[in-house]
N, C-alpha and C positions, 0 to 999 in steps of 0.2 A: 546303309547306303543312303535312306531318305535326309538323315544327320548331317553327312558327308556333303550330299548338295548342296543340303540347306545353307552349312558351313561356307561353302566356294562363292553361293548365291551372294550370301551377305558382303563378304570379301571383298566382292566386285565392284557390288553396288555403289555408285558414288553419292558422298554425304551432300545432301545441298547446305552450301556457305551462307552463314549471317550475313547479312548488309552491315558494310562497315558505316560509323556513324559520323555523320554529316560536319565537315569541319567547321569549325568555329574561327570567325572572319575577325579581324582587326578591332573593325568598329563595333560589332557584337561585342566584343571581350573591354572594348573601351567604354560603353553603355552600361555592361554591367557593372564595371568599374568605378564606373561614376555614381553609377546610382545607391551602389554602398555606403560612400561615401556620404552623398545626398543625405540617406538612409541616418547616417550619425552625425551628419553635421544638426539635422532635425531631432533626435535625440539629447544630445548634449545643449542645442538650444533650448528643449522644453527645462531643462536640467537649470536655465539659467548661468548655466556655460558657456557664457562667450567666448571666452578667446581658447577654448576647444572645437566651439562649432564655427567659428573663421577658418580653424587648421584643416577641417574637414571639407566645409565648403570650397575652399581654393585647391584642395588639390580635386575636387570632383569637376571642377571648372575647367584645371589644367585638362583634368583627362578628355571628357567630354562637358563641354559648356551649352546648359540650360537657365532659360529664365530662373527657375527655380533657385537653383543652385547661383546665380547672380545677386539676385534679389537678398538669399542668405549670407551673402559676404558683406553687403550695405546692410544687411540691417547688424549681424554682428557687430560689424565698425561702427554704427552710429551707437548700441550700451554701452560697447568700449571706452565711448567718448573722443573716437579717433574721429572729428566731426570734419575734418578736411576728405582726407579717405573716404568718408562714407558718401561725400557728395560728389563726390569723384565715380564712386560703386553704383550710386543711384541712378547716375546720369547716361553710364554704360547699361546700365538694367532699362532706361528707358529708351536710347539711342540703339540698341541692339532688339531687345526682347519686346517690347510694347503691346506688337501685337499675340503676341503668346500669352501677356499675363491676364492673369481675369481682374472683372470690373474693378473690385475690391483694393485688389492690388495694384491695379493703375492712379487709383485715388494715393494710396499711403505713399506710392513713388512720389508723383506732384506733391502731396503736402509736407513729406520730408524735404523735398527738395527746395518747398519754398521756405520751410524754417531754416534749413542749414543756409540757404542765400544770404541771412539774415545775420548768421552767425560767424561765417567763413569767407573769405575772398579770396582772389589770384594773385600769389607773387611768381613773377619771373626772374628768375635768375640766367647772367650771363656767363658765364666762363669759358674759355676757349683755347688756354694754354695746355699743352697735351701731357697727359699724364699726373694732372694735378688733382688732388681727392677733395671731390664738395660735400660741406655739413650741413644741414641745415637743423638749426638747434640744438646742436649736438650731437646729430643722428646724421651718417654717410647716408647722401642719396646718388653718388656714383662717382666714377673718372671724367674729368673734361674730356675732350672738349664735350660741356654739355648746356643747352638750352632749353631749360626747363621753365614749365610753369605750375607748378605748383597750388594746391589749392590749401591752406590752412589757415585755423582758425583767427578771429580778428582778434587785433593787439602788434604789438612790436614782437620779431623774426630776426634772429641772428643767421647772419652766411660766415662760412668760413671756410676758405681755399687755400690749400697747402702744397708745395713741392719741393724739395729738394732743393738746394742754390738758389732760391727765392724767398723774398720778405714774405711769408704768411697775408693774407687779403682777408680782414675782417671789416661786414658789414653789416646796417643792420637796416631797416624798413617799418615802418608801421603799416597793414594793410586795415583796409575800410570795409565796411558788411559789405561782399558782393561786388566789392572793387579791385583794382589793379595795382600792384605795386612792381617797381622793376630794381633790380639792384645786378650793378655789371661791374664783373670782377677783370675785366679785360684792362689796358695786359699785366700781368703779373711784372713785381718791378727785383729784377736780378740782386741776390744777396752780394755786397759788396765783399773782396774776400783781401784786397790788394790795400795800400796806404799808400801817403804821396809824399815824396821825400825831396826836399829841396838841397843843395848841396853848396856852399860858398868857402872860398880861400881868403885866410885872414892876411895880409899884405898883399902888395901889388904885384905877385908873381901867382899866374893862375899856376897850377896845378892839375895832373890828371889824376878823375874819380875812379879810388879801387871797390870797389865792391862783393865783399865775399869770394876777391882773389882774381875779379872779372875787372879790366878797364871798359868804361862805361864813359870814357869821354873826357873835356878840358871843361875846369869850373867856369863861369857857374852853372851846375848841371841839376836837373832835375826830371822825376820819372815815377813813375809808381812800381812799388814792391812787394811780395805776398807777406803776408801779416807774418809776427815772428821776430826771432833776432835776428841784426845783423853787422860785420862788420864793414867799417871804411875807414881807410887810409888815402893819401895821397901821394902822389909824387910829381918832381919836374927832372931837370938835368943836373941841379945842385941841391936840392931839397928834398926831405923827407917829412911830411905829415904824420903825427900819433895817429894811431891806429887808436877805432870809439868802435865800441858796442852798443847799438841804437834798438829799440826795439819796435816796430812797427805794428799798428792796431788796424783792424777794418776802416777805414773810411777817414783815419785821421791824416793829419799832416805833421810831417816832421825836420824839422830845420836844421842843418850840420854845417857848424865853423869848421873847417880844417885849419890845424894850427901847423905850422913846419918849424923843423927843429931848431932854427936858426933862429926864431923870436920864442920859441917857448919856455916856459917858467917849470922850476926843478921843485917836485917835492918830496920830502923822505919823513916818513914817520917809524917810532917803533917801539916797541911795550919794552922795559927794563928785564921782564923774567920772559919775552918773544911766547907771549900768551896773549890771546885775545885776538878777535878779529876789527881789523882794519876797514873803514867804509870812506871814501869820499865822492863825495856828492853823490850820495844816496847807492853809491856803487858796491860791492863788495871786493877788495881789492887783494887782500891775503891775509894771514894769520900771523901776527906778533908782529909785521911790519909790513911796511911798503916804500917802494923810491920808483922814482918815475918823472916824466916830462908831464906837466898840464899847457893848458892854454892858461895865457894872463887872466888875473882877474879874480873876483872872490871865489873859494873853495870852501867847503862845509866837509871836517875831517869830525870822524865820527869811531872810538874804540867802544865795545862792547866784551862783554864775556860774564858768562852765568856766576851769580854771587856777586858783583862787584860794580861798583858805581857805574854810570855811561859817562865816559867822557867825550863832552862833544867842541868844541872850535874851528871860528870863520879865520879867515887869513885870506887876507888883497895881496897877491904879488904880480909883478910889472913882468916887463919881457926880459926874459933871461937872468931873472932873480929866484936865488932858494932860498925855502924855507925848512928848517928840519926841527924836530922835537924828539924826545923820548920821555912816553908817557908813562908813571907810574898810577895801577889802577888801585884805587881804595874798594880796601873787602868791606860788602854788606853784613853788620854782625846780625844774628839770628835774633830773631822777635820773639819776646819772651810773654809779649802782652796778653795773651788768653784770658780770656773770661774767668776763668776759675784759678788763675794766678792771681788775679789783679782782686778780685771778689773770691777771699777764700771764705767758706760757707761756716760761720761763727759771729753769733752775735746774737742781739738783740731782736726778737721777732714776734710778730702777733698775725691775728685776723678776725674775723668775723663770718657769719653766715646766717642764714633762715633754712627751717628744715622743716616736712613733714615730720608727723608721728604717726604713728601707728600705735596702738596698742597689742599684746599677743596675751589669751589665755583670758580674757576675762578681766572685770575691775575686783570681782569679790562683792561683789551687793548682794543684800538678801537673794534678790530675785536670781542672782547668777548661783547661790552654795545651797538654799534653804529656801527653795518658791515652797514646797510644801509642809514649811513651819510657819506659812503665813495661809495656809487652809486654800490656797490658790489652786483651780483644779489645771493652770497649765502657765510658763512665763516664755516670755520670747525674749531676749538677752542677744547681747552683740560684742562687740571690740568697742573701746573707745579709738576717736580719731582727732589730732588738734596738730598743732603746729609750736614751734618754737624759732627763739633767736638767741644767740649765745657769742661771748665773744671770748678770746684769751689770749695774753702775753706772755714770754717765757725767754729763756735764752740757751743759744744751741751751741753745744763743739760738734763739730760732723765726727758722726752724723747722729745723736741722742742731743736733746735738747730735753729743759724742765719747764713747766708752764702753768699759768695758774686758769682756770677757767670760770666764768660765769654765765648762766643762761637764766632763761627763763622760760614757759611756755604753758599752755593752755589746750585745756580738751575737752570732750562732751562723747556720751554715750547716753542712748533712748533705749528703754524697758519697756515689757508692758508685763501686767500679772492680770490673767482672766480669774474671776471668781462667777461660777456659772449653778453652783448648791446641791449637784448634782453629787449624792451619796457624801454631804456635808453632814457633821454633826451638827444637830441644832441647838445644838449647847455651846458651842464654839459660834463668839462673835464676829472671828475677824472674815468667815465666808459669806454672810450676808448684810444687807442684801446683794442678787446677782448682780456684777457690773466690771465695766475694764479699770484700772486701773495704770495710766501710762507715766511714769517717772522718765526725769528728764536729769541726769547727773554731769555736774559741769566741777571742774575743778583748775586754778588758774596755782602758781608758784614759781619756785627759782631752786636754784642747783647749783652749788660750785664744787669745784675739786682742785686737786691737785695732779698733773699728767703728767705721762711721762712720753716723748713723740722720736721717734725713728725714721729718720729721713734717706731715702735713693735717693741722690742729687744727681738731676742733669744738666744739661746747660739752658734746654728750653722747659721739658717736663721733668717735673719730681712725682715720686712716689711716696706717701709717708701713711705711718699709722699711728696712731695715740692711743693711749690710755692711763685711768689713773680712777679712785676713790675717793670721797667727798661728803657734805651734805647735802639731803635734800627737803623742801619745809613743802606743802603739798596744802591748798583752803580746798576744801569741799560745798559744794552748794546742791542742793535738791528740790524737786518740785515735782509734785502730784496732782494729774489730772484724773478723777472719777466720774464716771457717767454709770447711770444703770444700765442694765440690758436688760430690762424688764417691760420695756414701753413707756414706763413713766418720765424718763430721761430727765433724772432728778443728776445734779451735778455738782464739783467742790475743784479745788484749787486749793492745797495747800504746799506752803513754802516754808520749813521753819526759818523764823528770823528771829529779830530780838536777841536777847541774851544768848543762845542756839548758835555756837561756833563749834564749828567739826574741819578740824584740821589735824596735820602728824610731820613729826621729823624722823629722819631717816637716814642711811647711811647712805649714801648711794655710788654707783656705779655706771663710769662714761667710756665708751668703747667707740675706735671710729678709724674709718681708711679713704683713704682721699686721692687725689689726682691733681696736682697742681700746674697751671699752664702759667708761665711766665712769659709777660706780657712787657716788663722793662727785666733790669736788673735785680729789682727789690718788689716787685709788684707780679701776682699773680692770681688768676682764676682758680675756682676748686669746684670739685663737685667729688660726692662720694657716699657713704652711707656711713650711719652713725645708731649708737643705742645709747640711751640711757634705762638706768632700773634703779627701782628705791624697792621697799617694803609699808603696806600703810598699815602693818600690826605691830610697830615696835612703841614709838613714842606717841604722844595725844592721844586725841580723840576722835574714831573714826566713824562714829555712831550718836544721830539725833536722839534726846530725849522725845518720850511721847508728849503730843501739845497739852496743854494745861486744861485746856475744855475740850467738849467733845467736838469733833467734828459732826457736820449735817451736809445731807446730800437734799437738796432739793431747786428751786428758782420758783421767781415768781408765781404766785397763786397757789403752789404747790405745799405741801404737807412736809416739812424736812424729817429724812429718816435718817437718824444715828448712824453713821459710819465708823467701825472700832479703827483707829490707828498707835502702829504697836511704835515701838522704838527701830528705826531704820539703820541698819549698816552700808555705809556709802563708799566705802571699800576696804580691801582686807588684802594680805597675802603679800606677793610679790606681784609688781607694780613694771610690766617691761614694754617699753616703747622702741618700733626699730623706723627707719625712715629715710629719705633719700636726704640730700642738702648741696646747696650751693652757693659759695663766700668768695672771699680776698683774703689773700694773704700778704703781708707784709713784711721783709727781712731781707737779708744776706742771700 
């Protein structure tokens, strides 16, 4: 039973209500709103984000407008470089907010505002026609009618006002630091859309003007008309005037003889096979022929038709005189002149060029096969690299041509051989004393063959490639600098000369692809890549005798120490050069 109460007790009892929570007012909701914003336009400005903290700043303005959030829209505008706007921004920050900003910020308004003075001036703009869209520099600042002033920066200011059925209004202004310029687009001047059509009867009986089927009156009549074609005839009680197709322009004026049938001149033209279209005076009249009334006086008959000459003739006829013809038109035969008819690609041809070399693989010098038959405990070896110049004539049937070729060309490759005695036999002369040893190989010669060249002819670019086998004759020259590495820095220079010729012939081999831009008929640019390769182990001799006396490494004041020099190999093997190149060519 106690349970039971308890139960009913509780049942009863009424719960007390939460207080419901306090509504939230317009401008509350507008302040927070704003201040978010605030919030990230100050953010993205530390950011160095301008034209993010402008987007933020103006709509925290819209929502609710503080100094703060003012002051952030001019200073935005003024990094931006929008220095019109921002002296516009600044002056609203100082005419509105003033007394809100602090000290700090009262100064930066004034002294922005005195620089931008400096920078920017007022132009006003008038326009006041309704409906028409003003630019200023490109950029819409709204619909007429509008009266603006404007602040932007100093220099010359394009306006541009536009509407519909109106000339466009283009102006421009130069404004002055801090000064006024005005530019008034008022009134806009109506796009003309009509022409003016003057109307006279040729003899002394006026006539009334038909127009597109409308009597408009007794000549001489005249009126303005919408742009476009149009016809007119006339008429009286005994006369009838040719009907003319006139065409009327915007703004022009247009002058019309009426001729009546009673003074007008006959004319009849017509093509023998009734092909070809018919023009007179500039008219298009019909196809294979035409007959008809003109007015007296010169006519310009004109037949045309694809393939076949223009035939064109004047004819003066008087009043009530015909003229009639039947034109036979001459066929255009086909052009057979093409470049590559007139110019078939056979004959006589040559060119020339200059080319890199390269070497590939080595020359074959001691130091490059055998540094360690010269007791050297290390060599440093390269490519040679030189250049050459070559020319050759030949003659082509398209598209293999034969040709003979001659070049010549020159190269140089730097060695060096350390000898350092470190775990040298001291029995072996050629490691000591310690010292560098840098060879300096140069070698100059010529090369001919015989090719064979394969030509893609086009009309502007060719594609071609050569080849062929030949001689090649190759002079060698060498030169030794020693120094010790001892400290004593004792020194030598040898060069063999004298009697000491080291040269080799050889078979050789020229390989090469090209690009030809023709630049006339016979005359063309190339550029392409090319090889030559010899052998310098077949014929002569590619290797120094050792000098006759000894060499000494020493200078001045010094003690000269014997230096052994053995017999040098200045090259050996296969001999291959590859390289760009760029000539002329001349031929068919």
């Amino acid at each position: 039973m106690l349970f039971l109460a308890l139960a009913i007790a509780t049942a009863t009892t009424p719960l007390h209500a939460q207080a419901p929570p306090a509504p939230v007012t317009p401008a509350a909701a507008a302040a927070a709103a704003a201040a978010t914003e605030t919030a990230a336009g100050d953010k993205a400005a530390k950011a160095k984000d301008w034209a993010g903290a402008l987007g933020h700043y103006q709509t925290a303005q819209q929502v609710g407008p503080t100094a703060h959030g003012q002051l952030g829209v001019a200073d935005a505008l003024y990094q931006l470089g929008r220095l019109g706007e921002a002296f516009d921004a600044y002056t609203e920050a100082q005419r509105t907010f003033l007394a809100k900003l602090p000290g700090a910020d009262k100064t930066l308004v004034t002294t922005r505002l005195k620089e931008l003075a400096s920078k920017t001036g007022a132009l006003s703009i008038h326009a006041e026609e309704p409906g028409s869209d003003v630019a200023l520099d490109g950029k819409s600042i709204g619909t007429s009618p509008i009266a603006a002033l404007v602040r932007v920066v100093v220099g010359t200011h394009e306006v541009r006002v536009t509407r519909a059925g109106f000339v466009p209004y283009i102006g421009a202004a130069d404004v002055q630091a801090d000064g006024k310029a005005v530019i008034d687009a008022n009134p806009l001047v109506p796009q003309t859309t009509r022409g003016h059509v003057v109307v006279h009867a040729l003899g002394s009986e006026p006539l009334r003007v038909i127009i597109d089927g409308l009597d408009l009156g007794a000549t001489p009549w005249e009126g303005d008309l919408p742009s476009g074609s149009h016809e007119i005839t006339g008429r009286s009680s005994s006369a009838t005037a040719l009907a003319q197709t006139i065409t009327v322009n915007a703004g022009a004026n247009v002058a019309v003889d009426l001729v009546s049938s009673a003074t007008a001149a006959h004319l009849q033209v017509r093509t023998d096979d009734g092909k070809g279209l018919v023009y007179v005076d500039g008219v298009a009249k019909g196809e294979g022929g035409f007959a008809g009334d003109v007015a007296p006086g010169s006519h310009v008959v004109v037949v045309e038709r694809d393939g076949y000459a223009r035939f064109e003739k004047t004819v003066s006829l008087g009043e009530r005189e015909t003229w009639a013809e039947t034109v036979a038109l001459k066929a255009i035969q086909a052009a057979v002149s093409t470049e590559a008819a007139q110019r078939p690609f056979e004959g006589l041809y040559g060119g020339f060029g200059l080319a890199g070399l390269f070497g590939l693989g080595g020359e074959g010098t001691n130091l490059d096969t055998s540094c360690g038959n010269l007791d050297a405990s290390g060599c440093d070896t390269g490519n040679a690299a030189g250049g050459g110049i070559y020319g050759y004539v030949g003659w082509t049937w398209d598209p293999v041509g034969f040709e003979l070729m001659l070049a010549g060309s020159a190269d140089t490759v730097s060695e060096t051989a350390h000898f350092t005695t470190t775990g040298a036999n001291s029995s072996s002369p050629l490691a000591f004393p310690p010292r560098d040893e840098k060879f300096t190989f140069a070698r100059v010669g010529g090369l001919t063959a015989i090719r064979v060249r394969a030509t893609l002819d086009g009309r502007i670019v060719r594609a071609t490639v050569a080849g062929g086998v030949g001689l090649s004759y190759k002079q060698l020259l060498m030169k030794r600098d020693s120094m010790t590495t001892d400290g004593t820095n004792r020194v030598d220079v040898y060069s063999p000369t004298g009697d000491t010729s080291v040269s080799y012939l050889s078979p050789a081999i020229t390989l090469e692809g090209s690009v030809q831009i023709r630049v006339t008929p016979t005359v063309a640019f190339t550029a392409g890549l090319l090889m030559w390769a010899d052998n310098a182990s077949i014929w002569g001799s590619n290797t120094t005798p050792p000098p006759s006396a000894p060499r000494l490494l020493g200078a001045a004041g010094q003690t000269p120490v014997p230096i052994a020099t053995p017999a040098y190999q200045l090259a050996s093997g296969a001999q291959v050069f590859l390289g760009p190149f760029l000539g002329m060519a001349f031929g068919p």
